[in-house]
N, C-alpha and C positions, 0 to 999 in steps of 0.2 A: 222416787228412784233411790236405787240401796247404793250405799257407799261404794261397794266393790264394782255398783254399774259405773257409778262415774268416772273410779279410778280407772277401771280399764277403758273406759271409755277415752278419758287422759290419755293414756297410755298408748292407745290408737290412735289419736291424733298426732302426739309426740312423733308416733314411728312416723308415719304419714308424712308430720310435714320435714322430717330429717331425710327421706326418702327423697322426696321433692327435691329438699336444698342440696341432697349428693347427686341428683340429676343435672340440676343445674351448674353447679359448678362442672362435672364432666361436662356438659354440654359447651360451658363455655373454655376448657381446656381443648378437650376435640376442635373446636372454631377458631383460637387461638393458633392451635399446631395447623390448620389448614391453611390460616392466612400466614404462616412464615413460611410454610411451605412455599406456597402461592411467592414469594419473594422472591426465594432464594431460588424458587425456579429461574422469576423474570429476571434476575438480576445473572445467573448462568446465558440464559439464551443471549442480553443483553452484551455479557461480556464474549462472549462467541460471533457477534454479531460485528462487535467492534474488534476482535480481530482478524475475523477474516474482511474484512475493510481496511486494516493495518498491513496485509497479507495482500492484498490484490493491490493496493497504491502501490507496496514494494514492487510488485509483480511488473505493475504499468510502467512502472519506475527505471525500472529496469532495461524493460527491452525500450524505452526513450532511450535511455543510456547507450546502448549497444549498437541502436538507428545511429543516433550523434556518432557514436566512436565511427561507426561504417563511414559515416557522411564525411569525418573527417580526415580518413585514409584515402577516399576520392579524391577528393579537393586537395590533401597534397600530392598526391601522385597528376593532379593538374598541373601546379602550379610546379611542382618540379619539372614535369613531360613541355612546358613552356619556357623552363629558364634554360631546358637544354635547346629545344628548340630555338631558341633566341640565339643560344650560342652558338649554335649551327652555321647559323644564317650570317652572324656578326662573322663568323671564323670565312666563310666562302665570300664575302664581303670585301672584307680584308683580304684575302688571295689574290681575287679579281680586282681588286685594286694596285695590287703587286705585280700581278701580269699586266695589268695596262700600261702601269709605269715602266714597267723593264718595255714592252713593245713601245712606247712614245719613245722611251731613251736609243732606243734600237734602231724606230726609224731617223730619229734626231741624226744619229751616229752615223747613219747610211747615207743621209742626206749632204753629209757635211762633205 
């Protein structure tokens, strides 16, 4: 074999295996950029995920809130619609005890 076969021959393997090794490192940039990719996807849908879950507890959160407020404008309009009624009731109480005494006193008066 002549010198100049083997030199090129070198030379073709040279390219060959530099060829190779620029494949491979793309190869592994390309696989690289796909799994960060791949992350910073999961890691968006993840953080979308966990807000609208921070966004829907507000949500629940909320109309609880506005139940309770409802529930407690009831219940005082109860307990006031009973104190008055109470007083009603104590007030014509009181009266009717005021007219029986003036009538006992009346007939006392009559009788005497």
């Amino acid at each position: 074999m002549a010198l100049t076969d083997v030199l090129s021959s070198s030379a073709l393997q040279y390219v060959l295996s530099q060829y190779v090794l620029s494949q491979y490192v793309l190869s592994q940039y390309v696989l690289s950029q796909y799994v960060l990719s791949q992350y910073v996807l999961s890691q968006y849908v993840l953080s979308q995920h966990v807000l609208s879950q921070y966004v829907l507890s507000q949500y629940v959160l909320s109309h609880i809130l506005s139940h309770m407020c409802a529930a407690q404008y009831v219940l005082s309009q109860y307990v006031l619609s009973q104190y008055v009624l109470s007083q009603y009731v104590l007030s014509q109480y009181v009266l009717s005890q005021d007219v029986l005494s003036q009538y006992v006193l009346s007939q006392y008066v009559l009788s005497q």
